[in-house]
VOBA-1610 file (N, C-alpha, C; in pm, whole numbers, padded with zeros to 5 digits, always signed):
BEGIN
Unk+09205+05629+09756Unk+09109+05635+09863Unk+08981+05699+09812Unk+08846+05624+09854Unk+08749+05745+09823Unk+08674+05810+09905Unk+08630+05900+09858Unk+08642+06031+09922Unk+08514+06079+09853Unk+08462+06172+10034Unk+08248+06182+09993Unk+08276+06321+10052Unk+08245+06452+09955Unk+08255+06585+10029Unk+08078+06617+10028Unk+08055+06713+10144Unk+07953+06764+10127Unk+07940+06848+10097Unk+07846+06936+09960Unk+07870+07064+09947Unk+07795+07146+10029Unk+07859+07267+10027Unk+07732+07427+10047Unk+07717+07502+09960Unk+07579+07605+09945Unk+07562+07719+09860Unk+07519+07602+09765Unk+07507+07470+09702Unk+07494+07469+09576Unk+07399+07400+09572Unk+07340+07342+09436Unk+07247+07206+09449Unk+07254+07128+09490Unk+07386+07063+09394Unk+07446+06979+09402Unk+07470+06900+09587Unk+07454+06797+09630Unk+07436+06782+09780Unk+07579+06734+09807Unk+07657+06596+09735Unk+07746+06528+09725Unk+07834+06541+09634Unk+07966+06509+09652Unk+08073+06525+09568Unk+08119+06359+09619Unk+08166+06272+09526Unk+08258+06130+09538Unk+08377+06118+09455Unk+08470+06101+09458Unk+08589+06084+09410Unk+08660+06005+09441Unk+08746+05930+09381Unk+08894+05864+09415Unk+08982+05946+09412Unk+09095+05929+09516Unk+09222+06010+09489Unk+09357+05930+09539Unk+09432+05931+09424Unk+09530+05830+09439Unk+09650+05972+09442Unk+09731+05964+09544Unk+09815+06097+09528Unk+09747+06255+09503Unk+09800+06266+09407Unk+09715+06423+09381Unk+09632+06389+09225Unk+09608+06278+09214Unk+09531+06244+09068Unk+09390+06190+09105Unk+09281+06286+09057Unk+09173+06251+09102Unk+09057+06183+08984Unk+09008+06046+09063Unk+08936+05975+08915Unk+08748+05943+08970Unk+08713+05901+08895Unk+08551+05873+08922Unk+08478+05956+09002Unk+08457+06081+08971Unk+08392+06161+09031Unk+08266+06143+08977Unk+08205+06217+09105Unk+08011+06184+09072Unk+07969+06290+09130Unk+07860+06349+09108Unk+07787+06452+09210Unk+07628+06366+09233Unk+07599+06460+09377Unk+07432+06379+09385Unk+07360+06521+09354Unk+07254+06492+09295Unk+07213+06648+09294Unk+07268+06732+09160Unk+07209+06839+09172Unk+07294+06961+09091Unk+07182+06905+08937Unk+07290+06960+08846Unk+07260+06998+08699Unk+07302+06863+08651Unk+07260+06741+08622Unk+07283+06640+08588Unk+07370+06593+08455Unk+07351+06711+08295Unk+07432+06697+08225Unk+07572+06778+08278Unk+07581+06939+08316Unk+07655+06933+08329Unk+07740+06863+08389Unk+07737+06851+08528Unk+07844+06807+08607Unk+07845+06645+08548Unk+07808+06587+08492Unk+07828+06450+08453Unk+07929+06504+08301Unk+07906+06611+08252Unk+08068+06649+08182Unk+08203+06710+08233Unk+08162+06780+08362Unk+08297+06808+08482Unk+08319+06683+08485Unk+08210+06563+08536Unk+08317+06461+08596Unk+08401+06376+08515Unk+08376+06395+08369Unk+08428+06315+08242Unk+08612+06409+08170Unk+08568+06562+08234Unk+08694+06650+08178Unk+08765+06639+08305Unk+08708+06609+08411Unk+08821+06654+08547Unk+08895+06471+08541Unk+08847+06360+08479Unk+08908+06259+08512Unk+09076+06251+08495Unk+09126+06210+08583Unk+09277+06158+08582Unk+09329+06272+08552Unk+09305+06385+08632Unk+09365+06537+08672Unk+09416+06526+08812Unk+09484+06589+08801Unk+09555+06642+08905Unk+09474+06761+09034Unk+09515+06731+09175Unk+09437+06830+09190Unk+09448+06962+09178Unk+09579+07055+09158Unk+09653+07162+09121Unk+09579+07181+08970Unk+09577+07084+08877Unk+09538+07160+08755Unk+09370+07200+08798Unk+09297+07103+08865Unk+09133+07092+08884Unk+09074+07262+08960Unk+09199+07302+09019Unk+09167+07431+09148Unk+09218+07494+09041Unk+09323+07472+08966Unk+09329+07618+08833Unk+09274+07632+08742Unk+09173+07553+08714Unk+09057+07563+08599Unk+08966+07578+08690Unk+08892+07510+08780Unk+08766+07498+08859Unk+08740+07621+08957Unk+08852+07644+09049Unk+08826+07755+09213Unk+08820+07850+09182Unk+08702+07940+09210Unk+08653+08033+09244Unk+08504+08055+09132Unk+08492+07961+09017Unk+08376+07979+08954Unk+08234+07976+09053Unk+08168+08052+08949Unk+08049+08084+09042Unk+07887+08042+09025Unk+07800+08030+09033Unk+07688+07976+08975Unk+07592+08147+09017Unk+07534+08179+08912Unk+07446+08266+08967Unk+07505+08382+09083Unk+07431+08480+09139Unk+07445+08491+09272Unk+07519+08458+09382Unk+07526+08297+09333Unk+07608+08231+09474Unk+07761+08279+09479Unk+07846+08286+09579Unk+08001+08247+09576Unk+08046+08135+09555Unk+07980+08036+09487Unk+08048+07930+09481Unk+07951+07869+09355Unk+08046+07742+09345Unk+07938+07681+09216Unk+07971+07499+09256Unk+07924+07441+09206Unk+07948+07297+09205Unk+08087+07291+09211Unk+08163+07355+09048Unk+08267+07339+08987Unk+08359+07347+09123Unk+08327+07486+09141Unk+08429+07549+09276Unk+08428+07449+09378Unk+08317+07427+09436Unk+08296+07279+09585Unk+08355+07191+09522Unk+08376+07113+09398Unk+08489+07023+09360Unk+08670+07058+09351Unk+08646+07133+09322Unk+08780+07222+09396Unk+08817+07217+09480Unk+08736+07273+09581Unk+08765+07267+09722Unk+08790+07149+09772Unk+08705+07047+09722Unk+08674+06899+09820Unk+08792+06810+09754Unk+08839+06862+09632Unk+09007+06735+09613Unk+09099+06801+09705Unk+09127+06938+09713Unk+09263+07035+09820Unk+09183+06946+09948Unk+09096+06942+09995Unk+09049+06880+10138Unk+09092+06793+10127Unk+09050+06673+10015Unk+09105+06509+10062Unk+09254+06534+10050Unk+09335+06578+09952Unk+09466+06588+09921Unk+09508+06649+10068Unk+09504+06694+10145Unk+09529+06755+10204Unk+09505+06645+10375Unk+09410+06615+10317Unk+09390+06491+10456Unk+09458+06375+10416Unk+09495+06348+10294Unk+09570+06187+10282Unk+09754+06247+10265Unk+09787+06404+10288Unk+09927+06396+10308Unk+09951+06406+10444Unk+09850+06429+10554Unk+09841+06428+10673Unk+09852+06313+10731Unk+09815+06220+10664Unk+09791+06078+10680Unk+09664+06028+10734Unk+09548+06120+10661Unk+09392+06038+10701Unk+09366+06085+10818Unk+09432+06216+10862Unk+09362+06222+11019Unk+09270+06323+10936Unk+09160+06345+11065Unk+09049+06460+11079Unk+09117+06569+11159
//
């Protein structure tokens, strides 16, 4: 299924992903730091979302509580979490 998170706190505006089970592929960000996160989205491919929140959740950018890395974290546990529910809101 794919899957469009919105972030907060960061540049970055958009998060896109596929998530087939708990394996998350083609991620993109809109916004943000353009090399990096275009190398998150190349190391996080065909991960899991358990490994992505134990390398990625809780990193921080600056100041902020949160970082891109982290809002990608967050936003696979969200979809994972809405497609074992079965797609409700």
């Amino acid at each position: 299924m794919k899957y469009e998170y919105t972030t907060e706190m960061v540049c970055s505006k958009k998060i896109n992903f596929d998530i087939d089970g708990n394996v998350i592929t083609n991620v993109s960000f809109t916004g943000g730091c353009n090399g990096n996160l275009k190398a998150i989205s190349k190391l996080v491919d065909g991960m899991t979302v358990e490994k992505i929140e134990e390398i990625l959740r809780g990193n921080t950018c600056g100041p902020r509580p949160t970082s891109c890395a982290d809002q990608l974290a967050r936003a696979v546990r969200m979809a994972y979490e809405k497609e074992k529910a079965g797609g409700k809101d």
